[in-house]
C-alpha positions as CSV (number, residue, x, y, z in Angstrom):
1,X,0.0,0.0,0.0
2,X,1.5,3.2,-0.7
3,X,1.4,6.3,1.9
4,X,-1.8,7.6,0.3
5,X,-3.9,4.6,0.8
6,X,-1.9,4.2,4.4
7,X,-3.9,7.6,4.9
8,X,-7.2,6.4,3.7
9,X,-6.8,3.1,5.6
10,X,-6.4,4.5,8.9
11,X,-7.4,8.3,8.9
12,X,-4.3,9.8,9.8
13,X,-2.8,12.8,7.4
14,X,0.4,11.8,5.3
15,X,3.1,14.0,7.8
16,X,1.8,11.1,10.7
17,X,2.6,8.1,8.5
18,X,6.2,9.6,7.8
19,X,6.6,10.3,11.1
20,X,5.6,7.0,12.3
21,X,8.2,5.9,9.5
22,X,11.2,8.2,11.4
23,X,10.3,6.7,14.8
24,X,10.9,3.5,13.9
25,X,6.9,2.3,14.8
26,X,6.9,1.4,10.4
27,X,9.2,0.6,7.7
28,X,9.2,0.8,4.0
29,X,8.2,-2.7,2.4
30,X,9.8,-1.4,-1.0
31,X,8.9,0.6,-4.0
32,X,5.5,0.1,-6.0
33,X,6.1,0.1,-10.0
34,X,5.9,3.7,-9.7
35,X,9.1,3.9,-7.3
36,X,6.9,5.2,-4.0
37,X,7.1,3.3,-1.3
38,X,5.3,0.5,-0.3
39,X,4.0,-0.4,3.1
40,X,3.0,-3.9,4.0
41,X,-1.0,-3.7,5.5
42,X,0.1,-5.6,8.4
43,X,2.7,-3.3,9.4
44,X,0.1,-0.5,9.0
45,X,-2.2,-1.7,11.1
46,X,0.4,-2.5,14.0
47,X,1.8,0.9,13.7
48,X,-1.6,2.7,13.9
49,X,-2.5,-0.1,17.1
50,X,0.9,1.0,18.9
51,X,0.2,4.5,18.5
52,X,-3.1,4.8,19.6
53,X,-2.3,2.3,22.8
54,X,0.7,4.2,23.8
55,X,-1.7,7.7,23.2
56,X,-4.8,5.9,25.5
57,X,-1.8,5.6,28.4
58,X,-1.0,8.7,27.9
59,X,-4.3,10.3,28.6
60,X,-5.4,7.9,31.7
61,X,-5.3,10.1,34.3
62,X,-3.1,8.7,37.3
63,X,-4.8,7.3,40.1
């Protein structure tokens, strides 16, 4: 999938999935015939789950 469909996939803008790509939470499958990279969906999805956990902890108030 390539960043655009990343977007549409999981409703994030195209600045979050290259972010997510510089913190190390995705990596670039490869290129797609068109030479832009290519994410595997799998790796999408985990990215988007480990983000959005680690965001939930952050905004449980302590007890």
């Amino acid at each position: 999938m390539t960043v655009k469909e990343a977007t549409l996939f999981t409703g994030v803008s195209v600045q979050t999935v290259y972010s997510w790509v510089r913190q190390d939470h995705l990596s670039v499958g490869g290129l797609n015939h068109r030479g832009q990279n290519a994410f595997r969906h799998l790796d999408v999805t985990r990215a988007e789950l480990t983000i959005r956990t680690k965001a939930k902890r952050l905004l449980v108030p302590a007890a």
